[in-house]
C-alpha positions in Angstrom: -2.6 -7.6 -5.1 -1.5 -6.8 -9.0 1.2 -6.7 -10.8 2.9 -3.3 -11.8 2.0 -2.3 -15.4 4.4 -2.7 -18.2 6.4 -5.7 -16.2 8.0 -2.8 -14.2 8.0 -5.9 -11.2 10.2 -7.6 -13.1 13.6 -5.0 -12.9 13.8 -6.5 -9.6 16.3 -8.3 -11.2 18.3 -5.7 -12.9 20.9 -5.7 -10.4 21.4 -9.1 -10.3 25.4 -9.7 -11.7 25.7 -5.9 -11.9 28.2 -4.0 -9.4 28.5 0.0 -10.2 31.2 1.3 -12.0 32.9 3.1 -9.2 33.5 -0.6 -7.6 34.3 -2.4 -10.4 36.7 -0.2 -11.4 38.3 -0.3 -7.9 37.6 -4.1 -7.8 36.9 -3.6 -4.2 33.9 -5.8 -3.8 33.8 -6.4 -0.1 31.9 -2.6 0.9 29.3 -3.0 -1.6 28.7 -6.9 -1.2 28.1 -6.0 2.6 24.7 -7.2 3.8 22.6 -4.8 5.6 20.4 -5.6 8.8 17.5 -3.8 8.9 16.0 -2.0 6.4 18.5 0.5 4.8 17.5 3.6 4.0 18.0 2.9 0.4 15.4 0.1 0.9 12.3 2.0 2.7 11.2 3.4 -0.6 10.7 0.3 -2.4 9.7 -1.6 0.8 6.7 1.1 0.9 5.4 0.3 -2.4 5.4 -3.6 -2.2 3.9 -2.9 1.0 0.8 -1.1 -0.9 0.5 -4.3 -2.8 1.3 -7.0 0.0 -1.0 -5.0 2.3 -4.4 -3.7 0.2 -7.2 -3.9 2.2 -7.8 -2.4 5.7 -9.3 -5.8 6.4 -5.6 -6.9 5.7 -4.1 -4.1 8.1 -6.5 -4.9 11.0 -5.2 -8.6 10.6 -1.3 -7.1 10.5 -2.3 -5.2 13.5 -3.8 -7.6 15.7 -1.1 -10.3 14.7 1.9 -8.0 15.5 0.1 -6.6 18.5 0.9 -2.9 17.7 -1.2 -0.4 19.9 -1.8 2.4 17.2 -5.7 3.5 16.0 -5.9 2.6 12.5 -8.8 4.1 10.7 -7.7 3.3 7.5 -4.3 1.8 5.0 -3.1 5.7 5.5 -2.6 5.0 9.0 -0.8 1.9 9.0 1.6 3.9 6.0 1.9 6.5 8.5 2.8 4.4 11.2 5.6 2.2 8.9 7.0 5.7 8.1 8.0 6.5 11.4 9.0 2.9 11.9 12.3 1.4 12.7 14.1 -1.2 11.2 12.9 -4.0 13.1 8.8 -2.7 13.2 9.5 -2.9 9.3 10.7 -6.7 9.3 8.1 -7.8 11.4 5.6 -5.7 9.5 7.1 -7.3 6.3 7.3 -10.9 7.3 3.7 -10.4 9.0 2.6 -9.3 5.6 3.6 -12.7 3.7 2.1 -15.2 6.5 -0.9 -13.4 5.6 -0.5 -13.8 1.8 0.4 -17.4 2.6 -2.8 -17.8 4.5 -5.1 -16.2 1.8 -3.9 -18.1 -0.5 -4.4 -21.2 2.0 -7.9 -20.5 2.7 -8.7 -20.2 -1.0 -7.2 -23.5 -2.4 -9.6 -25.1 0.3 -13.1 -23.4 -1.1 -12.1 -21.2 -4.5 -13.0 -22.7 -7.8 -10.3 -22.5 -11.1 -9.9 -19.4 -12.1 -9.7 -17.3 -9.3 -7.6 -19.7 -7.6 -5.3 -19.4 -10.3 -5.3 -15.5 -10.4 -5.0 -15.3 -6.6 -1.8 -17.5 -6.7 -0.4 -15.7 -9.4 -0.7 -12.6 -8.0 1.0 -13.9 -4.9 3.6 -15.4 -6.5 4.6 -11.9 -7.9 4.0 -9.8 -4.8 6.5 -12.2 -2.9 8.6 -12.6 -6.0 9.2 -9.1 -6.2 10.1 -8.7 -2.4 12.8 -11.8 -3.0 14.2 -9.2 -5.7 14.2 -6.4 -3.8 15.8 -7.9 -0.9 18.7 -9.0 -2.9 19.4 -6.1 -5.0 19.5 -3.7 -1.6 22.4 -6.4 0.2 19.7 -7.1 2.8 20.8 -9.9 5.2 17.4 -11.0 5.1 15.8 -13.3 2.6 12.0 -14.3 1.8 11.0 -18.7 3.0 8.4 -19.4 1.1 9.3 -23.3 2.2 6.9 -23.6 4.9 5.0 -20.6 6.9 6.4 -17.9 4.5 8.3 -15.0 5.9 11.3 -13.7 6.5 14.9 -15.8 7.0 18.5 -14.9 7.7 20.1 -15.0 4.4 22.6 -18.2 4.5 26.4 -17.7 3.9 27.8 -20.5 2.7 30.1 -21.6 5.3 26.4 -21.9 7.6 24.7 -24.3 4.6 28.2 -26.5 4.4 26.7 -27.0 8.6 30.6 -25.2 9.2 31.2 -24.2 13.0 33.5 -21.5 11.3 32.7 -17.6 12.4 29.6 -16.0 10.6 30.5 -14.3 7.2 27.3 -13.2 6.7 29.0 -10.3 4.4 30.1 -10.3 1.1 29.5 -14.5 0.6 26.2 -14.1 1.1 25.2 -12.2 -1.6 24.8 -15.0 -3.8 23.0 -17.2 -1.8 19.4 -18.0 -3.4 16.4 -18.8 -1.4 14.8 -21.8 -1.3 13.8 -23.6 -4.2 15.1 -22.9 -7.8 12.8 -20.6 -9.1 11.9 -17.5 -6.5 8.9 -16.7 -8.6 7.1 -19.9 -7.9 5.0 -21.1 -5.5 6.0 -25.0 -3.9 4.2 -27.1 -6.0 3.1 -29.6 -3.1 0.7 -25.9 -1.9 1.4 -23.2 0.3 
């Protein structure tokens, strides 16, 4: 898990306020503020690369496998790619969400036994491989959202009519777009540990 060079993880959140000009100048908002289910096609390519940094190790993809229960050979991270290639929408989610239980748990596992410094680069490194998938998420309109509140995974993105508790229809549309996760600051990791 490392950061991309030259803070390239951080344009993430270049589309964050910013609509193209096409829309704007239509002021037709409701198309383009859409959520997507899935993963879009417009997302896969991005997706892929976080994956190569969420999943590094074939240690990792042998845990991804057996957890998601996929009967596929893997003899190494080209097979797994491979696989998620052909993948639908849904394989994706689960291979996504899979992915951060098992950042979560690393990072578990090494506040119990890893001493300062490593500890610290570890969480860091997390906190900017599940950072950057928050930012992704929302700049492609994806209904889902990354919970980093408890297990860590994947959520339904909340409109706000279902965080007021309303009985009202599901908007999960346009509304939902500026919905945050949990917690004020995407990039950080709960203070009270993973």
């Amino acid at each position: 898990m490392s950061a991309e060079p030259y803070g390239l993880a951080r344009l993430g959140m270049a589309g964050v306020g910013w609509r193209p000009l096409t829309v704007r100048a239509h002021r037709d908002l409701s198309a383009y503020e859409a959520l997507y289910e899935g993963v879009p096609a417009h997302l896969r390519p991005s997706l892929r690369r976080w994956f190569l940094t969420a999943v590094p190790s074939y240690r990792r993809a042998l845990a991804l496998q057996r957890l998601l229960r996929w009967d596929l050979r893997l003899d190494g991270l080209a097979d797994l790619h491979r696989h998620l290639d052909e993948a639908d929408g849904d394989a994706w989610l689960d291979a996504v969400d899979c992915a951060l239980h098992l950042i979560r748990e690393e990072v578990r596992c090494a506040c119990e036994g890893t001493p300062g410094d490593d500890l610290v680069q570890l969480v860091e490194e997390a906190t900017v491989v599940v950072g950057s998938l928050s930012d992704m998420l929302d700049d492609a309109g994806s209904a889902w959202t990354v919970d980093v509140s408890g297990v860590w995974g994947l959520e339904r993105r909340a409109t706000p009519l279902q965080r007021a508790g309303s009985d009202a229809p599901d908007l999960h549309d346009h509304e939902a777009r500026a919905v945050r996760p949990v917690g004020a600051d995407r990039r950080t990791l709960p203070r009270d540990g993973p």
